[in-house]
N, C-alpha and C positions, 0 to 999 in steps of 0.2 A: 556669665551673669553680671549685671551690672552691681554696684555697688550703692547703698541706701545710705546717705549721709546725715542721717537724722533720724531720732528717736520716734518722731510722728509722723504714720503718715496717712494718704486721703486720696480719692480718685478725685477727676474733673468733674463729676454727677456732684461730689460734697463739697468741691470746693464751690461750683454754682450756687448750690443751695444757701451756704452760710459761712461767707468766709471766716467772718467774724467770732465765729463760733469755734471755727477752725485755731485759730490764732490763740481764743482763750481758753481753747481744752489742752494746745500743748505748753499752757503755763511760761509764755518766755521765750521757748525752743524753735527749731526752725521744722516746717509741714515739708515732707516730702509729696509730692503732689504725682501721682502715678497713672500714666498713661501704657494699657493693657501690662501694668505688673512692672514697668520702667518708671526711673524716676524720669519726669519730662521738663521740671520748674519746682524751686523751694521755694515757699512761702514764709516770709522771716518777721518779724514783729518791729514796728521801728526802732527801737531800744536797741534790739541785737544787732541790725543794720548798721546803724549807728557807731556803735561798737567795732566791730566788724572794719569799716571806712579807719577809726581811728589807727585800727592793728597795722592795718595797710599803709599808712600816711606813716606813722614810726617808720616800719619797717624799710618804706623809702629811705626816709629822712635818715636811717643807720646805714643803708647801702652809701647813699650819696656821701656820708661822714666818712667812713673805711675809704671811698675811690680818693675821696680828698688828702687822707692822714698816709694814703701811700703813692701820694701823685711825686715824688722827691723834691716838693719847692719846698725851700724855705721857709716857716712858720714865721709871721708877723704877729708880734707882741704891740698887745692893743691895751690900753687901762681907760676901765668903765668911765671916766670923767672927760677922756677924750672924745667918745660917742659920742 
């Protein structure tokens, strides 16, 4: 069985009808949107998308820090008025 990654969810018949309606009955949260009883597409509110983009851009931006702070080059001492 597949797994439902959202508190709300709604067939393709509701999400035709009202998407909008969809978005502010789950208050915020993301619609799981269900084709024959499968999730098929989440429906996310721009706010949480939004969110969401930022988590991922971190998340980069720490992988990329870590490959750097163990790449074994030498660290360059930089002072902000040099910038």
């Amino acid at each position: 069985m597949t797994e439902v990654l959202a508190n709300y969810t709604a067939d393709i018949s509701e999400l035709k009808q009202n998407p909008c309606e969809l978005i502010k009955r789950a208050e915020g949260q993301a619609v799981a949107i269900l084709h024959h009883n499968r999730p098929s597409a989440y429906l996310l509110p721009a706010e949480l998308y939004e969110q969401m983009i930022d988590i991922l851009e971190d998340y980069a931006l720490t992988q990329e820090l870590k490959k750097r702070l163990n790449d074994e080059e030498k660290p360059i001492t930089v002072k902000l008025d040099e910038l």
